[in-house]
py3Dmol code that shows the C-alpha trace and the ligand (Angstrom):
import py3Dmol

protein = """\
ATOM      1  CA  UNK A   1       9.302  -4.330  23.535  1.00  0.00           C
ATOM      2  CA  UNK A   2      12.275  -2.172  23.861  1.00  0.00           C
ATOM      3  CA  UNK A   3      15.115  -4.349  23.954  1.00  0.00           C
ATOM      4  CA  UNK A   4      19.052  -3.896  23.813  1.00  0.00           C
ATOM      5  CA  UNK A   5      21.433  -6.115  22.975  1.00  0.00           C
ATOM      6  CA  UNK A   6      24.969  -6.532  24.928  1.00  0.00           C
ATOM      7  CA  UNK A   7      27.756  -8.564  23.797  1.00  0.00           C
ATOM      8  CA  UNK A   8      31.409  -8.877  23.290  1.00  0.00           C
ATOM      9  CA  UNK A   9      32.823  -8.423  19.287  1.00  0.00           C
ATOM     10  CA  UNK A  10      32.921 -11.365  17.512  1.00  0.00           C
ATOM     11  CA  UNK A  11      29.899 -13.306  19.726  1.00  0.00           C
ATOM     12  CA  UNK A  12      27.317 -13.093  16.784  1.00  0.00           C
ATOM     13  CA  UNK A  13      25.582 -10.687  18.661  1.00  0.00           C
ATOM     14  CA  UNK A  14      24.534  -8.431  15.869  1.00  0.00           C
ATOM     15  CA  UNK A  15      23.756 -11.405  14.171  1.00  0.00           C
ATOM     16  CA  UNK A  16      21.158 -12.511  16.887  1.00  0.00           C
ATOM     17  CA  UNK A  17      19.720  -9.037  17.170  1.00  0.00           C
ATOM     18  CA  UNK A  18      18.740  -9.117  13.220  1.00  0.00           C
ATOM     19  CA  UNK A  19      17.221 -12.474  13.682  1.00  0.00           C
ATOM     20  CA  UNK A  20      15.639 -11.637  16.929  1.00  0.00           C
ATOM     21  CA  UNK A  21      14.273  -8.718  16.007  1.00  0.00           C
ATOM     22  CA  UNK A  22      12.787 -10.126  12.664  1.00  0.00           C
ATOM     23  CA  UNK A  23      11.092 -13.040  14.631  1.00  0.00           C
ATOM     24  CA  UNK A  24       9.695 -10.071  16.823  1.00  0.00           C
ATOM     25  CA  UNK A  25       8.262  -7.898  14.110  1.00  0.00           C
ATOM     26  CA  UNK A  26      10.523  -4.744  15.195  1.00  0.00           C
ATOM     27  CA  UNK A  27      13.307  -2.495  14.412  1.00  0.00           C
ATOM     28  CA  UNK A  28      17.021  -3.753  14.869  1.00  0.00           C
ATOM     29  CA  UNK A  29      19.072  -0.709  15.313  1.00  0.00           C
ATOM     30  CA  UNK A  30      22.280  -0.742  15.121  1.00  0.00           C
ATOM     31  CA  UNK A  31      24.586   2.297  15.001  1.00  0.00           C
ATOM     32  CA  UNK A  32      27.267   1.028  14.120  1.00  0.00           C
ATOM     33  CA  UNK A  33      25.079   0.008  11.204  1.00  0.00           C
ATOM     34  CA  UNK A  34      23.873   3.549  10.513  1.00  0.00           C
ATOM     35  CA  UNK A  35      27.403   4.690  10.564  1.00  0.00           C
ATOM     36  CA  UNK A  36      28.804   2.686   7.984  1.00  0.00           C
ATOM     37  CA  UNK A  37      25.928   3.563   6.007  1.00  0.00           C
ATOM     38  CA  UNK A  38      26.381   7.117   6.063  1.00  0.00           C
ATOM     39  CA  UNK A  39      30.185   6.309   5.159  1.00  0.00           C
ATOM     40  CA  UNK A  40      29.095   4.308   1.982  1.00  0.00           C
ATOM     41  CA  UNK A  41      26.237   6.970   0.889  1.00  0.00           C
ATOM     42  CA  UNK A  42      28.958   9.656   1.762  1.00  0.00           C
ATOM     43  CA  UNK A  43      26.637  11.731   3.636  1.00  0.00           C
ATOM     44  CA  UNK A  44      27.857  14.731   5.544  1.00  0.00           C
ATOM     45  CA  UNK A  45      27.568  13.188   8.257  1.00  0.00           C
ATOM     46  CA  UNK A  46      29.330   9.838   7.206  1.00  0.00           C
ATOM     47  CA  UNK A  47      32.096  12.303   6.248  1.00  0.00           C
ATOM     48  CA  UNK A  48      32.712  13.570   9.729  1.00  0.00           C
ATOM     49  CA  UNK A  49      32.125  10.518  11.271  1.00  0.00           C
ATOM     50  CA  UNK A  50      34.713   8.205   8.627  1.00  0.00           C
ATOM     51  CA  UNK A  51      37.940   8.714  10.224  1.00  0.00           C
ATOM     52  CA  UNK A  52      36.970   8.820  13.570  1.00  0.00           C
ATOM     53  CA  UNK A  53      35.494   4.655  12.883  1.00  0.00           C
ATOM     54  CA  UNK A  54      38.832   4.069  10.855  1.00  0.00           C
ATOM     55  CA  UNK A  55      40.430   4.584  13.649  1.00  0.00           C
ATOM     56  CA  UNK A  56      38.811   2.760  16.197  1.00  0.00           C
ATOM     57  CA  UNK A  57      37.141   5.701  18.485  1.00  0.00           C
ATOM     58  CA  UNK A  58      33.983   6.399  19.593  1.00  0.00           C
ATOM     59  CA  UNK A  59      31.919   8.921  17.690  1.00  0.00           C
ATOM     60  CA  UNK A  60      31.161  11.511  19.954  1.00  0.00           C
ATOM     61  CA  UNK A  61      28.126  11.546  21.762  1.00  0.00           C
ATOM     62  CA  UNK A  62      25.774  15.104  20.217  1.00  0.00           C
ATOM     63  CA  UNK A  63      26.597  12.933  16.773  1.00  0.00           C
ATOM     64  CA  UNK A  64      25.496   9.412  18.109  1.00  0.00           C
ATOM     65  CA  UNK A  65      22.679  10.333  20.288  1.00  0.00           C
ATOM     66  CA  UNK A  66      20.913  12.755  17.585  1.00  0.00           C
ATOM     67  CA  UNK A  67      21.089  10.429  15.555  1.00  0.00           C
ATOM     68  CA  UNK A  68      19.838   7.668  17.266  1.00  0.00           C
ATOM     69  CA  UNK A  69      16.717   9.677  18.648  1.00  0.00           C
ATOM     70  CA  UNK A  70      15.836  10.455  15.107  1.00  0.00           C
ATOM     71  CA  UNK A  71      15.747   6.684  14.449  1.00  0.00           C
ATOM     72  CA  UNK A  72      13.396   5.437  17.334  1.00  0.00           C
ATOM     73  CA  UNK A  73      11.399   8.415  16.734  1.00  0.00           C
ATOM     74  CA  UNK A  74       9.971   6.726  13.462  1.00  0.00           C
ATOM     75  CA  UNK A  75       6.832   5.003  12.890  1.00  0.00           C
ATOM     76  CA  UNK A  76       8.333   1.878  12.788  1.00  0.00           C
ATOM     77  CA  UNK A  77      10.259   1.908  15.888  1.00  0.00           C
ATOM     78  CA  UNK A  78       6.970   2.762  17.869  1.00  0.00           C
ATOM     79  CA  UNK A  79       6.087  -0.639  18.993  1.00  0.00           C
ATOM     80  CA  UNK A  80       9.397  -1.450  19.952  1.00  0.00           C
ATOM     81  CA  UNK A  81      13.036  -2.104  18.539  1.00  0.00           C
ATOM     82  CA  UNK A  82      16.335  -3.953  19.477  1.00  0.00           C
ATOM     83  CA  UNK A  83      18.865  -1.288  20.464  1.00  0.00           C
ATOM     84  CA  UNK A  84      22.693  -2.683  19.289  1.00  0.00           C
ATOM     85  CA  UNK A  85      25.756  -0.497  20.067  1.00  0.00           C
ATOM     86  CA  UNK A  86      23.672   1.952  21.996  1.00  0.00           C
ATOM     87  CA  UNK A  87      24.385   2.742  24.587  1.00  0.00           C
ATOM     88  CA  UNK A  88      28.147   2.200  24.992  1.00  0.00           C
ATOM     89  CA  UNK A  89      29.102   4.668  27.802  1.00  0.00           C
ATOM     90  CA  UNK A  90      27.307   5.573  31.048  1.00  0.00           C
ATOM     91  CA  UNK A  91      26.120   9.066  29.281  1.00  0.00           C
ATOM     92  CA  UNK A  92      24.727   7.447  26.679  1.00  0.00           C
ATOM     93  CA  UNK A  93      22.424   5.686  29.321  1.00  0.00           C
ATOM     94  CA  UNK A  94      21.579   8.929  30.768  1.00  0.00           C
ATOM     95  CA  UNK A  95      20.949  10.381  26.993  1.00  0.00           C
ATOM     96  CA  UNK A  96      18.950   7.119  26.533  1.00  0.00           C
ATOM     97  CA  UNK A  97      17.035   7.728  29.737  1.00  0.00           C
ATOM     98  CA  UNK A  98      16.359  11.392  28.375  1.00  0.00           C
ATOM     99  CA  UNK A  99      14.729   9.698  24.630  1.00  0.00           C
ATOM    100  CA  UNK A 100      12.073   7.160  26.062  1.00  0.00           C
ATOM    101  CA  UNK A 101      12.350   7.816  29.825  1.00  0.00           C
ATOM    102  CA  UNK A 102      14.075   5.583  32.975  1.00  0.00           C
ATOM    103  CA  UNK A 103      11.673   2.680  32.405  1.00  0.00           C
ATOM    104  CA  UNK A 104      11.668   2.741  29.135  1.00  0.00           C
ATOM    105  CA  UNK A 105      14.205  -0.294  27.952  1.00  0.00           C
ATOM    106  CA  UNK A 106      11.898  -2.984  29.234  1.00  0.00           C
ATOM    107  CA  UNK A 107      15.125  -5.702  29.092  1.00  0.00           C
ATOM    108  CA  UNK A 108      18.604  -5.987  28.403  1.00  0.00           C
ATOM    109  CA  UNK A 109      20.067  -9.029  26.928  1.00  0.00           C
ATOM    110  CA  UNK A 110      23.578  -9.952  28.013  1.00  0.00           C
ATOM    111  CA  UNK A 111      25.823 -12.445  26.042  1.00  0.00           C
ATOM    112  CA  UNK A 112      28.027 -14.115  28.142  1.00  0.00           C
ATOM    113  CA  UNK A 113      31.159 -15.644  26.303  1.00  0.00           C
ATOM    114  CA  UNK A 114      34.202 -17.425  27.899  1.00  0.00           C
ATOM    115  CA  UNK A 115      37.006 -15.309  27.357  1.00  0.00           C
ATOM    116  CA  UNK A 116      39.151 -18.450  25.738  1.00  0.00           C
ATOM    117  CA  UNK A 117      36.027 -19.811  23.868  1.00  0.00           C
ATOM    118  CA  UNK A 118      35.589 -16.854  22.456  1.00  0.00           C
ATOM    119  CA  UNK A 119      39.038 -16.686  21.157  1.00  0.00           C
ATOM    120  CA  UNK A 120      38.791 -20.617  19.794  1.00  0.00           C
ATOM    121  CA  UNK A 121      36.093 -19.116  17.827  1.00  0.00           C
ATOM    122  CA  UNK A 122      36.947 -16.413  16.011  1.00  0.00           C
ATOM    123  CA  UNK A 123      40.902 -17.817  15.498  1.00  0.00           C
ATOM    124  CA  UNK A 124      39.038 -20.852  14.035  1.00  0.00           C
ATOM    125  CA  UNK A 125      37.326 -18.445  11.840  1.00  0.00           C
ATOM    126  CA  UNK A 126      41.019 -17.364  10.270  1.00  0.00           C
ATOM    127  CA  UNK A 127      40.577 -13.709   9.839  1.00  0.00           C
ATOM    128  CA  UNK A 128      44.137 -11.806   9.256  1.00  0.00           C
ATOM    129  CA  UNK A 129      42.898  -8.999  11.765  1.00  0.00           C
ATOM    130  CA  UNK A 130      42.098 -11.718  14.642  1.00  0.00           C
ATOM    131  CA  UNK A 131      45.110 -12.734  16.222  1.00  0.00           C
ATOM    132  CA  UNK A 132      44.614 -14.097  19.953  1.00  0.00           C
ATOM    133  CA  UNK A 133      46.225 -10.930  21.467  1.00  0.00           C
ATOM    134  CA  UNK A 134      43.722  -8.356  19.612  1.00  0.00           C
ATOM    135  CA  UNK A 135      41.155 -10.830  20.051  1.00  0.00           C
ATOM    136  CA  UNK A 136      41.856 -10.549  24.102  1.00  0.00           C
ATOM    137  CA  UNK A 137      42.380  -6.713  23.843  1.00  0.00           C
ATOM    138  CA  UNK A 138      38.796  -6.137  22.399  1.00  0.00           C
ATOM    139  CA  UNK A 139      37.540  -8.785  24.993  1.00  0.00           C
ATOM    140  CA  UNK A 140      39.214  -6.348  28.192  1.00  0.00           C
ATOM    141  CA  UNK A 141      38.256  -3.216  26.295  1.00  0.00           C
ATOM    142  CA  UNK A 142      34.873  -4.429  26.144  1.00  0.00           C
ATOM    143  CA  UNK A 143      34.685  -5.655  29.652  1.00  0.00           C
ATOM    144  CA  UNK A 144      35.770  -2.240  30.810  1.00  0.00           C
ATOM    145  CA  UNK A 145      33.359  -0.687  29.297  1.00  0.00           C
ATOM    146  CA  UNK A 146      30.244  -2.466  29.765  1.00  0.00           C
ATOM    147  CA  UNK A 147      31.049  -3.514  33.310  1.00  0.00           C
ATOM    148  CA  UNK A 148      29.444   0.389  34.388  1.00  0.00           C
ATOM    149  CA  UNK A 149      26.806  -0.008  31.752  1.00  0.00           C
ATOM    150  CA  UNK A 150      25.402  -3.266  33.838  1.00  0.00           C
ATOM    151  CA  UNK A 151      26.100  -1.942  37.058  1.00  0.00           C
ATOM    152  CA  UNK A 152      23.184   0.604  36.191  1.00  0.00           C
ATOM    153  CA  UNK A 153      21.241  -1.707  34.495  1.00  0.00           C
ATOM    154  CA  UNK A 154      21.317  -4.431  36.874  1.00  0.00           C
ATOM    155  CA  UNK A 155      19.627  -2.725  39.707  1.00  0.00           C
ATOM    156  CA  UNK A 156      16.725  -1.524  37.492  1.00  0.00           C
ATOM    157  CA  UNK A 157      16.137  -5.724  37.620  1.00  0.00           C
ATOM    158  CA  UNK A 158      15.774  -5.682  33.873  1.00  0.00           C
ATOM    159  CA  UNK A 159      19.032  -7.537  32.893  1.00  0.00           C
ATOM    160  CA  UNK A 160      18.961 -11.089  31.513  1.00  0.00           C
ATOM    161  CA  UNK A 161      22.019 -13.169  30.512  1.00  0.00           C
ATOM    162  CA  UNK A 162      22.037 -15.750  27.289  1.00  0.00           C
ATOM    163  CA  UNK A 163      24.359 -18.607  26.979  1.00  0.00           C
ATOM    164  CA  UNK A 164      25.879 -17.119  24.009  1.00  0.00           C
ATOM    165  CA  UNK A 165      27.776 -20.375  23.039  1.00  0.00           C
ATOM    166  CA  UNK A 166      26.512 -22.579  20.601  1.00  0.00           C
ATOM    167  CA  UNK A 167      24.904 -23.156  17.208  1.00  0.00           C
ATOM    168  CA  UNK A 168      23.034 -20.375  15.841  1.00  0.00           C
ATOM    169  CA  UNK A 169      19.193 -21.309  15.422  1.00  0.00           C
ATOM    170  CA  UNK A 170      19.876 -22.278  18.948  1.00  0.00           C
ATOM    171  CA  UNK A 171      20.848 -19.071  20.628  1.00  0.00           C
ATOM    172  CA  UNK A 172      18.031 -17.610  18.793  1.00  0.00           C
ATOM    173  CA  UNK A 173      15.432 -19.544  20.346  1.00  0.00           C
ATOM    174  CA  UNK A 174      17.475 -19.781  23.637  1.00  0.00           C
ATOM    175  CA  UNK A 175      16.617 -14.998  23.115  1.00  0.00           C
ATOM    176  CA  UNK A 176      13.452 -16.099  22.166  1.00  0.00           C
ATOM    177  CA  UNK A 177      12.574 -18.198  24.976  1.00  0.00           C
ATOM    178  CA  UNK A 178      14.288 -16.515  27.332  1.00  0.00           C
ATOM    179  CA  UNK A 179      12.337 -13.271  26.557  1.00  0.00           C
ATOM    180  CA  UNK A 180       8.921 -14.957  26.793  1.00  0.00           C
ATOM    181  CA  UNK A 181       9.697 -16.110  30.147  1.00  0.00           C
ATOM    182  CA  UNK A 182      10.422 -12.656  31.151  1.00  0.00           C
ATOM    183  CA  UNK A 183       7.583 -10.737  29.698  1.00  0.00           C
ATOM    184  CA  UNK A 184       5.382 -13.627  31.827  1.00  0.00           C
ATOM    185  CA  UNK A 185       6.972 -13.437  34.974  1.00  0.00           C
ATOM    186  CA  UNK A 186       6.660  -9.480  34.638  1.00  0.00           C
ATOM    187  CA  UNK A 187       3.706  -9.485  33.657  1.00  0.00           C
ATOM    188  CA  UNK A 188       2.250 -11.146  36.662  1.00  0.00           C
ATOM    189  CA  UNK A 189       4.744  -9.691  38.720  1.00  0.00           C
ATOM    190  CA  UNK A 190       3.015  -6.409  37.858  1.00  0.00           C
ATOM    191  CA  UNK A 191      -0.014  -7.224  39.028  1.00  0.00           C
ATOM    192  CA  UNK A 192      -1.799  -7.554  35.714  1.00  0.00           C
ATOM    193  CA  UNK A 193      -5.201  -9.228  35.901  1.00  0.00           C
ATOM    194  CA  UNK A 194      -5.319 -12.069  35.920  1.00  0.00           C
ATOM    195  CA  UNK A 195      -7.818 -14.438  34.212  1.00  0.00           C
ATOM    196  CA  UNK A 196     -10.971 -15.409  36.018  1.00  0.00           C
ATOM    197  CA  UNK A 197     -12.330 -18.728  36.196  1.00  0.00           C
TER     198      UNK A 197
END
"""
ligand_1 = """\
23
LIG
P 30.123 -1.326 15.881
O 29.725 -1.907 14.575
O 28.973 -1.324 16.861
O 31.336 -1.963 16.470
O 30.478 0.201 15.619
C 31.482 0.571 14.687
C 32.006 1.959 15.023
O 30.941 2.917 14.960
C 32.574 2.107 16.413
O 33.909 1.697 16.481
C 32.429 3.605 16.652
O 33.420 4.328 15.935
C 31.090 3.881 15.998
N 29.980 3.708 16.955
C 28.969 2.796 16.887
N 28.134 2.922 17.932
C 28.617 3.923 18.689
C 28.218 4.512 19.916
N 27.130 4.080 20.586
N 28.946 5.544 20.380
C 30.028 5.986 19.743
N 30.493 5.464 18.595
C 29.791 4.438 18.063
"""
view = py3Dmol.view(width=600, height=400)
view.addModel(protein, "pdb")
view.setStyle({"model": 0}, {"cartoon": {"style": "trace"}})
view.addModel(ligand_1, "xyz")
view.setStyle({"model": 1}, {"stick": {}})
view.zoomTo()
view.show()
């Protein structure tokens, strides 16, 4: 399955996506991930990309999207993979589109968070760079940008959204299920044979 992972920062999305994609026996890609770790191995291309993260923009896209397609070109990524961080702006869909193809995400999990829960949450979790107002900037910011994301996923009818509130074994199996019941539905939705009697 070719899954990717939406959320707001601070949801435990990324979180989810490494536990979800462990329990599926694929690939969690995150680039954001891959970044930093070109940053800590000092790579070339962790050089370039280094101050652009520090200060809070968006890599640009030749950098982001070659890398990515060398990732889910691997062996390991062949059966699948979670997708987190990618894709971010509507050409990153289309790039996406280009890599494995307009069907090729088969679903795209959406966390939805209350705004104000969200905030109880992290200020609970007292870190000095989460006061409420950045905590509601990255909230919009993130709204803005993911709002024309789903409006061209949604009409591909592949979009499905998680209560992402709660304890954390239990929005895992709350993914887990909630993918299952997808692939089903799909499945015979498809037409797929069905079993005889
Ligand atoms: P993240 O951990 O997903 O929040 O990503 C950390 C940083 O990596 C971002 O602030 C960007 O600078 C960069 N980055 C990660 N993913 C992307 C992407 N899809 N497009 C552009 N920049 C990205």
């Amino acid at each position: 399955m070719r899954i990717l992972f939406v959320g707001p920062p601070g949801a435990g999305k990324g979180t989810q996506a490494a536990r979800v994609a462990e329990r599926l026996g694929i690939p969690h890609i995150s680039t954001g991930d891959m970044f930093r770790d070109h940053v800590a191995r000092g790579t070339e291309l962790g050089m370039r990309v280094d101050s652009i993260m520090k200060a809070g923009e968006y890599v640009p896209d030749e950098i982001t999207v070659e890398m990515l397609g060398e990732r889910i070109a691997e062996s390991d990524a062949a059966d699948g993979f979670i997708l987190d961080g990618f894709p971010r702006t509507v050409g990153q869909v289309e790039a996406l589109d280009g890599l494995i193809g307009r069907h090729g995400l088969d679903t795209v999990v959406v966390f939805e968070v209350d705004e104000d829960a969200l905030v109880e949450r992290l200020l609970a979790r007292g870190r000095v760079d989460d006061t409420e107002e950045t905590i509601r900037t990255r909230f919009q910011v993130y709204q803005e940008q993911t709002a024309p994301l789903l409006e061209i996923y949604g009409p591909r009818g592949i979009v499905i959204s998680i209560d992402g509130i709660g304890d954390m074994d239990e929005i895992t199996e709350r993914i887990l299920s909630a993918l299952d019941t997808y692939t089903t539905a799909r499945r015979t939705h498809d037409g797929a044979p069905k079993e005889r009697r």
